[in-house]
HTML snippet that shows the backbone in 3Dmol.js (N, CA, C, O; Angstrom):
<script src="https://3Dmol.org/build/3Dmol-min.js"></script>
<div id="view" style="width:600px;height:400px;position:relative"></div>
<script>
const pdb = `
ATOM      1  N   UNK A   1      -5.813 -94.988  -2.587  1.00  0.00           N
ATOM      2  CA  UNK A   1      -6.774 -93.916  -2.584  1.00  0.00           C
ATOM      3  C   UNK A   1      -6.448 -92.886  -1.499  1.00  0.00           C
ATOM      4  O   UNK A   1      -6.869 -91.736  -1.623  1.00  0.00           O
ATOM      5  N   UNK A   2      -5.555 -93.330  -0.210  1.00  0.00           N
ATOM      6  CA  UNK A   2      -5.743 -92.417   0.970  1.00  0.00           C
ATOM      7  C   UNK A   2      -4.540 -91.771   0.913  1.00  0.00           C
ATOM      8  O   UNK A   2      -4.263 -90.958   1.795  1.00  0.00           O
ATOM      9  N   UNK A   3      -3.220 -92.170  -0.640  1.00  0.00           N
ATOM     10  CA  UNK A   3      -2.205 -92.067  -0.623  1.00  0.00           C
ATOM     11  C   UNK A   3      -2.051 -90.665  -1.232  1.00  0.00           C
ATOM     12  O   UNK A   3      -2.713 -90.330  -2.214  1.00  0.00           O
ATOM     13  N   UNK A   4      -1.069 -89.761  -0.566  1.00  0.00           N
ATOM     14  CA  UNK A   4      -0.655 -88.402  -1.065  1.00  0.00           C
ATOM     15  C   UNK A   4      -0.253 -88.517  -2.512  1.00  0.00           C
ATOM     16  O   UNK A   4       0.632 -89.262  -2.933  1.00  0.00           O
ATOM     17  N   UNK A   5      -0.994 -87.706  -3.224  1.00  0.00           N
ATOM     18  CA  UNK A   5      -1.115 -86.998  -4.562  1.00  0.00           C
ATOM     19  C   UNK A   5      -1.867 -88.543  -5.500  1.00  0.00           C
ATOM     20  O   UNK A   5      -1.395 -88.717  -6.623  1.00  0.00           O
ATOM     21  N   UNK A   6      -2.905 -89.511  -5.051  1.00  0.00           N
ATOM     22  CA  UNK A   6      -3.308 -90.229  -5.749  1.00  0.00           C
ATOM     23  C   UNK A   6      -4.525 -89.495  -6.394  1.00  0.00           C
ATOM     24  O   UNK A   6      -5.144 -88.655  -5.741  1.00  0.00           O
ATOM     25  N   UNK A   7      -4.876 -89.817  -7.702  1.00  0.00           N
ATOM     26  CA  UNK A   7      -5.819 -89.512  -8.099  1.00  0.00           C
ATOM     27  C   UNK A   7      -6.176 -90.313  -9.320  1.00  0.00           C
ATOM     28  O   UNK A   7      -5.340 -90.697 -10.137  1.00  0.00           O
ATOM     29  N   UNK A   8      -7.270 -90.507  -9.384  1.00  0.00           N
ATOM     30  CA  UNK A   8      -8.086 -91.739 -10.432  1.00  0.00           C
ATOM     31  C   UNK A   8      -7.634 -91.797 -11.059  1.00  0.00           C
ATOM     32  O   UNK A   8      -6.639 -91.095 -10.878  1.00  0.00           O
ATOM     33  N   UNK A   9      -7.604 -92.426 -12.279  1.00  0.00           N
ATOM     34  CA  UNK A   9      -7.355 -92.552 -14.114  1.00  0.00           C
ATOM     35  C   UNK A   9      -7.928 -91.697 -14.887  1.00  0.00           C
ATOM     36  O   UNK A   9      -7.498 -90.978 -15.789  1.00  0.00           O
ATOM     37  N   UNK A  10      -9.225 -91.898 -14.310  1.00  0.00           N
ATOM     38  CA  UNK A  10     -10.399 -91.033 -15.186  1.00  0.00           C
ATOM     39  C   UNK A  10     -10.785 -89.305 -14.030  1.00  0.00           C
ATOM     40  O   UNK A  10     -11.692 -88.500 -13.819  1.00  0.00           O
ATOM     41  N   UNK A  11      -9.845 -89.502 -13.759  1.00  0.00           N
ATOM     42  CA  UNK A  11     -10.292 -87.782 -12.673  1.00  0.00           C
ATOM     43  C   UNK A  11     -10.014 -86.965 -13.646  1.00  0.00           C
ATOM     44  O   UNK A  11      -9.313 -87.195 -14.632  1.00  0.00           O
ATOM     45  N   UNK A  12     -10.850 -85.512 -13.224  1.00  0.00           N
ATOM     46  CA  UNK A  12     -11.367 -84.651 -14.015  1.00  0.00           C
ATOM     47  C   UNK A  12      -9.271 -83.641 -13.204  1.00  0.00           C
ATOM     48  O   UNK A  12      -8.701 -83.680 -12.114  1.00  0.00           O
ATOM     49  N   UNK A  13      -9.100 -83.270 -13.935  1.00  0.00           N
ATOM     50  CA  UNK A  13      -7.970 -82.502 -13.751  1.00  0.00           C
ATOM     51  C   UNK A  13      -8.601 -81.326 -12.539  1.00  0.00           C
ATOM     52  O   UNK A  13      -9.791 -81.181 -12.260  1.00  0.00           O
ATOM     53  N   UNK A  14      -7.202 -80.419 -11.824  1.00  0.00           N
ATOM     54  CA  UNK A  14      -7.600 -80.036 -10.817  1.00  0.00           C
ATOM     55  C   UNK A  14      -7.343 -80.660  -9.469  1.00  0.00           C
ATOM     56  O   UNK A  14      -7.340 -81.890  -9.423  1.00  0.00           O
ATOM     57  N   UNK A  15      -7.104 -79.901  -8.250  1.00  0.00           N
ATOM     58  CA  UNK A  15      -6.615 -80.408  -7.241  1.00  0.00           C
ATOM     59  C   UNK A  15      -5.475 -81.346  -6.813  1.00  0.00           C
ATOM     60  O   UNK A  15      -5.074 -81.875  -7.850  1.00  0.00           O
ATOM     61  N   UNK A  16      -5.008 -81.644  -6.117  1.00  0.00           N
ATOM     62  CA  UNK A  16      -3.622 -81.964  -5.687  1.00  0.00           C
ATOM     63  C   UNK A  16      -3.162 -83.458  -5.184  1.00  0.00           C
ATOM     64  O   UNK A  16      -2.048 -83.957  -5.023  1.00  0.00           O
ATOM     65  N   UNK A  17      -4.689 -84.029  -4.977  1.00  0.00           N
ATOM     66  CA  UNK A  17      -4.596 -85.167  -4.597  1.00  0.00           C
ATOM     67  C   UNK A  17      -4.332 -85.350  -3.309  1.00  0.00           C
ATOM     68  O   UNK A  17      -3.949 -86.497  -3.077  1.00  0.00           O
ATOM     69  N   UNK A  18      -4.407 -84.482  -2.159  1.00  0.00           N
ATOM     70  CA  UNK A  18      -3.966 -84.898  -0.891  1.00  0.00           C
ATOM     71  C   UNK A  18      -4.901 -84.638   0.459  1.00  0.00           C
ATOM     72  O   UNK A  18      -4.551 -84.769   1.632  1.00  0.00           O
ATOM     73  N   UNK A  19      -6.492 -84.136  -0.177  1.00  0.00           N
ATOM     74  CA  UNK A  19      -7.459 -84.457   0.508  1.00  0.00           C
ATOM     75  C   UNK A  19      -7.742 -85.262   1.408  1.00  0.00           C
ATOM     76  O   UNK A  19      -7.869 -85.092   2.620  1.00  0.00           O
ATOM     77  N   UNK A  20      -7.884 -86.565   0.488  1.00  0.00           N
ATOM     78  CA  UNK A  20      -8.467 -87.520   1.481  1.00  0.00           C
ATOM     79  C   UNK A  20      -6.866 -88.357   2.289  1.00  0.00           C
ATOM     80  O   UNK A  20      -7.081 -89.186   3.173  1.00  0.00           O
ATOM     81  N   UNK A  21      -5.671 -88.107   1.969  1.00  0.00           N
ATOM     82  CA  UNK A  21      -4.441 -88.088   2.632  1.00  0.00           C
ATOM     83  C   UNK A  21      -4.678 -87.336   3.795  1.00  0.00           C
ATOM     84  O   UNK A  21      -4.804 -88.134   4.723  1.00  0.00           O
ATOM     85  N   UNK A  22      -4.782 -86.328   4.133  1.00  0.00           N
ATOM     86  CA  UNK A  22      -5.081 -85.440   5.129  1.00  0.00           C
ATOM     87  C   UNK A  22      -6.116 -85.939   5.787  1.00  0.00           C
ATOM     88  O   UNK A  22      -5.931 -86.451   6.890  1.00  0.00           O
ATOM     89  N   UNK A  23      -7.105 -85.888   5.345  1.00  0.00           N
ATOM     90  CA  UNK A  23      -8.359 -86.515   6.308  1.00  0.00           C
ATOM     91  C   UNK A  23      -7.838 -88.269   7.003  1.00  0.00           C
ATOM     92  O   UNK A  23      -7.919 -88.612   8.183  1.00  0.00           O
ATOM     93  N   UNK A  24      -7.492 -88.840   6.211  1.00  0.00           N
ATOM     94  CA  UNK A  24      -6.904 -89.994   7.097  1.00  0.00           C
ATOM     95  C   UNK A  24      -6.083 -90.181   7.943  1.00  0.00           C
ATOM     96  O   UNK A  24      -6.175 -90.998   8.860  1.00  0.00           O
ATOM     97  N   UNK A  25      -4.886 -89.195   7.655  1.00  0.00           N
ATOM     98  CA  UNK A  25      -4.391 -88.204   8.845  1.00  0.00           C
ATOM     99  C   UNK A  25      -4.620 -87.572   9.997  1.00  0.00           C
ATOM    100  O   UNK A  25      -3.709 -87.343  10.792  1.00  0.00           O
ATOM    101  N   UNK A  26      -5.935 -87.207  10.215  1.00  0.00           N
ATOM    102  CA  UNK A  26      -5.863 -86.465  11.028  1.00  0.00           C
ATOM    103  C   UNK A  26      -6.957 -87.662  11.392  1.00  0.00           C
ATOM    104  O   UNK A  26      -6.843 -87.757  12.614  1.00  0.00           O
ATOM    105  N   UNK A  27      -7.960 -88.626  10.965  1.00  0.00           N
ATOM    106  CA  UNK A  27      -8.724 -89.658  11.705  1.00  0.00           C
ATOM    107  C   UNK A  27      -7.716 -90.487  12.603  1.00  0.00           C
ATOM    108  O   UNK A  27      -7.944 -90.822  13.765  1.00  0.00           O
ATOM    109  N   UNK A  28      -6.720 -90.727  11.982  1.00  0.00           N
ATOM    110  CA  UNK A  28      -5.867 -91.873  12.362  1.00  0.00           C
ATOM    111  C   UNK A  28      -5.165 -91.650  13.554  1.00  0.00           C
ATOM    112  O   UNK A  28      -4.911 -92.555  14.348  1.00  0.00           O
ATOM    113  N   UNK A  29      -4.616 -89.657  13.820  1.00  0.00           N
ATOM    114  CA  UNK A  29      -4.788 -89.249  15.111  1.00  0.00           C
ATOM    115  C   UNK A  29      -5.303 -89.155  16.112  1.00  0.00           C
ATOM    116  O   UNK A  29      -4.850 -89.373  17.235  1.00  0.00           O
ATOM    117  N   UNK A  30      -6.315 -88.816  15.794  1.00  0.00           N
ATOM    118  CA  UNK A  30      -7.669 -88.869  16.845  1.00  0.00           C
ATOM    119  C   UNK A  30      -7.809 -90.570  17.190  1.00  0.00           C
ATOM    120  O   UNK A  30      -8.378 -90.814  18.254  1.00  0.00           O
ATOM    121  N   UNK A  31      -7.388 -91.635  16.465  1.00  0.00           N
ATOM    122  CA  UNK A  31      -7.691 -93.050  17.064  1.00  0.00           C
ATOM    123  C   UNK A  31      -9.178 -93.335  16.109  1.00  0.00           C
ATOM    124  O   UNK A  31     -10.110 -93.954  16.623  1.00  0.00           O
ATOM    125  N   UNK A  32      -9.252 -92.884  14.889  1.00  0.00           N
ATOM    126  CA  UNK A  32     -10.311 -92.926  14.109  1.00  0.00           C
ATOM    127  C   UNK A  32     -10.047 -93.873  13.131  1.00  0.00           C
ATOM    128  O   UNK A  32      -9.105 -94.664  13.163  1.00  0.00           O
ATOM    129  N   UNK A  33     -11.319 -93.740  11.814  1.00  0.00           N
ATOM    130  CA  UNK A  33     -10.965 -94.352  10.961  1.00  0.00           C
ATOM    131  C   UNK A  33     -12.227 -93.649  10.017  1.00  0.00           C
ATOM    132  O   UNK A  33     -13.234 -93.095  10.459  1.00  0.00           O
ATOM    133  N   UNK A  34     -11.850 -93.852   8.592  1.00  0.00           N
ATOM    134  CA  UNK A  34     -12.124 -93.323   7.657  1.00  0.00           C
ATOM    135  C   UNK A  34     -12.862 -94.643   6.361  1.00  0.00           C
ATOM    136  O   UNK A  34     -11.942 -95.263   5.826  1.00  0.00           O
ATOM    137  N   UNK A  35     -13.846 -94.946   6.016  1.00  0.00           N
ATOM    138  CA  UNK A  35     -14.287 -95.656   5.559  1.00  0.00           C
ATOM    139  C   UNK A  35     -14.966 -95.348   4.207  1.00  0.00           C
ATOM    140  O   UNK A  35     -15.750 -94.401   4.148  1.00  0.00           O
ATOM    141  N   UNK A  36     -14.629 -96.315   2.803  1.00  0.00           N
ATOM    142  CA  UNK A  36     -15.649 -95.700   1.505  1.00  0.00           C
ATOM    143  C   UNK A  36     -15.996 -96.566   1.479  1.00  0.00           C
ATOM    144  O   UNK A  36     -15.627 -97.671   1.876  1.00  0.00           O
ATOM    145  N   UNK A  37     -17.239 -95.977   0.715  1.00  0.00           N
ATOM    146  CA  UNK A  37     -18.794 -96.951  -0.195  1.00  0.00           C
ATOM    147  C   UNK A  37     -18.731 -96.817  -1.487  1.00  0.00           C
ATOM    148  O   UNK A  37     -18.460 -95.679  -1.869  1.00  0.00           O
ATOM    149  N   UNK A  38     -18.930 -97.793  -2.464  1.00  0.00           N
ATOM    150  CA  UNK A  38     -18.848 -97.665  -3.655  1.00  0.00           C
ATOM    151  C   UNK A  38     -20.379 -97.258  -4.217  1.00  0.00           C
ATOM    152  O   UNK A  38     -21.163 -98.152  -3.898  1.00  0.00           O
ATOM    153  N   UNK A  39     -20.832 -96.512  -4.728  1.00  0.00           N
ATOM    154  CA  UNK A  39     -22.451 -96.239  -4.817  1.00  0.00           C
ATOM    155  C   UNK A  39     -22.667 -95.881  -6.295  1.00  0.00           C
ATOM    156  O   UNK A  39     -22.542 -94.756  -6.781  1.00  0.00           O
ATOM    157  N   UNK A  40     -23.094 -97.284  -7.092  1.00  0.00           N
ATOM    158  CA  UNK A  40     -22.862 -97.152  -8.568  1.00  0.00           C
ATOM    159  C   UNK A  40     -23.910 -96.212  -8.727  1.00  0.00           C
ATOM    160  O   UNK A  40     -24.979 -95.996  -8.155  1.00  0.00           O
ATOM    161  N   UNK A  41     -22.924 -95.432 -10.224  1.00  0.00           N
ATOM    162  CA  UNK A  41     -23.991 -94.517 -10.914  1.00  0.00           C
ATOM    163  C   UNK A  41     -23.899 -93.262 -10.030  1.00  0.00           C
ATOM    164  O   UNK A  41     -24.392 -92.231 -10.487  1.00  0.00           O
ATOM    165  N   UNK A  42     -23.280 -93.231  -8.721  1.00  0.00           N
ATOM    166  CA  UNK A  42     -23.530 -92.222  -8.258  1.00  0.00           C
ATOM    167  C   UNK A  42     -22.061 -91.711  -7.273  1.00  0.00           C
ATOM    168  O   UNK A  42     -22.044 -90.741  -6.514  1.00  0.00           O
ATOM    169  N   UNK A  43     -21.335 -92.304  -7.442  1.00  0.00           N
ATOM    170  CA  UNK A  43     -19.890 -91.436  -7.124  1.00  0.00           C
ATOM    171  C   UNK A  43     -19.534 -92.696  -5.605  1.00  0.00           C
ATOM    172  O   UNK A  43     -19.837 -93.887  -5.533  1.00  0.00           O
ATOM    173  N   UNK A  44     -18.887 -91.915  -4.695  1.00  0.00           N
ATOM    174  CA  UNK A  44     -18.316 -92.428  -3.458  1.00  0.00           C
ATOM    175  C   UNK A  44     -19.271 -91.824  -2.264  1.00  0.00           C
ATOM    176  O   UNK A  44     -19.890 -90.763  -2.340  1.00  0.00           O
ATOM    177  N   UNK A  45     -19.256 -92.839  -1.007  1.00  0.00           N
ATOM    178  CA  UNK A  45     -19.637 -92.467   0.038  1.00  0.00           C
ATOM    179  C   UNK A  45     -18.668 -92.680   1.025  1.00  0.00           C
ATOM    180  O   UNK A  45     -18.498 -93.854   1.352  1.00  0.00           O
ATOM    181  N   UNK A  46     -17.934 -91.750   1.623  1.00  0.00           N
ATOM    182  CA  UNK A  46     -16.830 -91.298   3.100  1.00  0.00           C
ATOM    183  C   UNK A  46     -17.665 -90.995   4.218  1.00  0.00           C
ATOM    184  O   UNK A  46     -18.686 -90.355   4.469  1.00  0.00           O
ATOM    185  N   UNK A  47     -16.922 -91.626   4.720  1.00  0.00           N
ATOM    186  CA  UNK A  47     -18.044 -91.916   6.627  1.00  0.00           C
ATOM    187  C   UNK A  47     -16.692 -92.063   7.133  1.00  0.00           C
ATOM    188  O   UNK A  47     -15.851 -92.907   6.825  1.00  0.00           O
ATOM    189  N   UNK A  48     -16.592 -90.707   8.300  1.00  0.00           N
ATOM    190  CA  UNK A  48     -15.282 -90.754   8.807  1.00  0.00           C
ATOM    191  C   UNK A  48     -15.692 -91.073  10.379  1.00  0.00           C
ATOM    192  O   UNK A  48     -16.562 -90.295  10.771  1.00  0.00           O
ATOM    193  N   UNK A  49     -15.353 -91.841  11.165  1.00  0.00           N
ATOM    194  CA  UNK A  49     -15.579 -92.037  12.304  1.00  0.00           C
ATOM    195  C   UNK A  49     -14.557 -91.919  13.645  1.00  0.00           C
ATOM    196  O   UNK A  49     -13.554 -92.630  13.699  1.00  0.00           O
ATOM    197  N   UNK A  50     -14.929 -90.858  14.844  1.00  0.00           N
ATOM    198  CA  UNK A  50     -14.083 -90.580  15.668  1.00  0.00           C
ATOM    199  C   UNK A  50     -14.514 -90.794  16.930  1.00  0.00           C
ATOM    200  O   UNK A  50     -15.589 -90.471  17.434  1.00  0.00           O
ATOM    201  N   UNK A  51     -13.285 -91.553  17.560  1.00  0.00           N
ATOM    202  CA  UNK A  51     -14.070 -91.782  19.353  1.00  0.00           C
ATOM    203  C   UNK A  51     -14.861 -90.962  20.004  1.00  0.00           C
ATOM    204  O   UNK A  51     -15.405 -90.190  19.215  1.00  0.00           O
ATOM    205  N   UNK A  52     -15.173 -90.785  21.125  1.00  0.00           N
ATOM    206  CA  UNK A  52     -15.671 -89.842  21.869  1.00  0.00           C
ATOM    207  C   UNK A  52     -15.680 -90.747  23.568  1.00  0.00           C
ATOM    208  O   UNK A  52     -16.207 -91.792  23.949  1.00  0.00           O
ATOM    209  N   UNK A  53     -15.045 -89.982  24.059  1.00  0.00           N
ATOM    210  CA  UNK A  53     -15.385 -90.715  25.492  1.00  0.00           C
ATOM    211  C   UNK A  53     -17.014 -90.304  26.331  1.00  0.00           C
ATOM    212  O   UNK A  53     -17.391 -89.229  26.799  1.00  0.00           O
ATOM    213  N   UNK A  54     -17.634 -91.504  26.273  1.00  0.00           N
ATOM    214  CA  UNK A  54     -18.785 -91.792  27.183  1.00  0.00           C
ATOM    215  C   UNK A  54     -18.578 -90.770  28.334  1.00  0.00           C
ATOM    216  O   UNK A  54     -19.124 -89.668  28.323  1.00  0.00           O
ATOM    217  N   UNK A  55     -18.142 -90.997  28.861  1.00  0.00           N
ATOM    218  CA  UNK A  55     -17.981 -89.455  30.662  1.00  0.00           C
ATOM    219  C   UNK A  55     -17.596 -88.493  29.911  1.00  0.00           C
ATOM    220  O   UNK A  55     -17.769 -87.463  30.562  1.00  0.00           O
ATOM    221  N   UNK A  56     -17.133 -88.230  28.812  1.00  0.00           N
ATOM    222  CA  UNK A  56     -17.061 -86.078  28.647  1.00  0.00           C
ATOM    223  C   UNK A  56     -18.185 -85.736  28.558  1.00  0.00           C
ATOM    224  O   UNK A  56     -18.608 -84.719  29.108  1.00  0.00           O
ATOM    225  N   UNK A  57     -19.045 -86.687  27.693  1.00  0.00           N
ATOM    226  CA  UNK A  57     -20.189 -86.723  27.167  1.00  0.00           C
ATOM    227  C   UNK A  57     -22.005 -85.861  28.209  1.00  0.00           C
ATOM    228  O   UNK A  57     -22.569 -86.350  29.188  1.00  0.00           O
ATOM    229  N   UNK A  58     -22.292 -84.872  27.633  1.00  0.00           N
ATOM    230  CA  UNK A  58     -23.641 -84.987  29.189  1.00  0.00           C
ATOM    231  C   UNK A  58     -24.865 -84.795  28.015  1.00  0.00           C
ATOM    232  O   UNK A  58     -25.014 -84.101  27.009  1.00  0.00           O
ATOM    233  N   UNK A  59     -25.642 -85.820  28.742  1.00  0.00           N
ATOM    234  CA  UNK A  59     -26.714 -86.848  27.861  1.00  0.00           C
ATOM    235  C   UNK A  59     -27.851 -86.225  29.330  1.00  0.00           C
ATOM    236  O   UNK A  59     -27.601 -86.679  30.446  1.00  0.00           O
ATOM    237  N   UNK A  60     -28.846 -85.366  29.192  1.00  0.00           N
ATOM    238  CA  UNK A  60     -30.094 -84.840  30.162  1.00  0.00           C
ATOM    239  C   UNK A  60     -31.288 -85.240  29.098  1.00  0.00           C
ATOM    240  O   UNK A  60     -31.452 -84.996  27.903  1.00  0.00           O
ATOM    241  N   UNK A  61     -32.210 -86.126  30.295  1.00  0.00           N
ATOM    242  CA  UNK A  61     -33.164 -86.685  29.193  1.00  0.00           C
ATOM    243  C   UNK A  61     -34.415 -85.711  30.384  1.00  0.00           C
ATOM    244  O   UNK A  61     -34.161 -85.661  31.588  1.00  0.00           O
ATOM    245  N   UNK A  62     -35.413 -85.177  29.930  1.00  0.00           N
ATOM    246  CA  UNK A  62     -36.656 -84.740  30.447  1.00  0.00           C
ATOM    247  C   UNK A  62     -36.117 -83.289  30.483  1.00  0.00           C
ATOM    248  O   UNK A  62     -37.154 -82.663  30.702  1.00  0.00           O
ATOM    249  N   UNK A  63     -35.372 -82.607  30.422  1.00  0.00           N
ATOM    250  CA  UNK A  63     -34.629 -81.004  30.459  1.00  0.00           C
ATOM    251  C   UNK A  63     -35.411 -80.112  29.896  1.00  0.00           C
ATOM    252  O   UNK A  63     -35.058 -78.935  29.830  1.00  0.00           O
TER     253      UNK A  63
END
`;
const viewer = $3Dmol.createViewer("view");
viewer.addModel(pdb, "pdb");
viewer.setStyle({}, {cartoon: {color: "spectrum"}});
viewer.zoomTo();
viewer.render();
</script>
């Protein structure tokens, strides 16, 4: 699925197939990761997730 120019059996023609190639690409740089949900009746769910360092971070609580 994350492979350059894959695309379903049943995909609707159109596009190139290298979307979600790219997006795993550039998660996998960052030290990420890229995750699907199968959600019958209703297509795919992508939840891409990327570090963040705690100290870049500024968290003001009462401001």
């Amino acid at each position: 699925m994350f492979g350059k120019f894959f695309r379903a059996h049943n995909a609707k023609t159109g596009g190139t197939g290298l979307g979600l190639s790219i997006a795993k690409g550039f998660a996998d740089a960052m030290r990420g990761r890229i995750e699907v949900e199968n959600l019958p009746e209703r297509g795919a769910k992508f939840s891409v997730y990327l570090p963040a360092e705690s100290n870049s971070l500024s968290y003001h609580e009462n401001d």
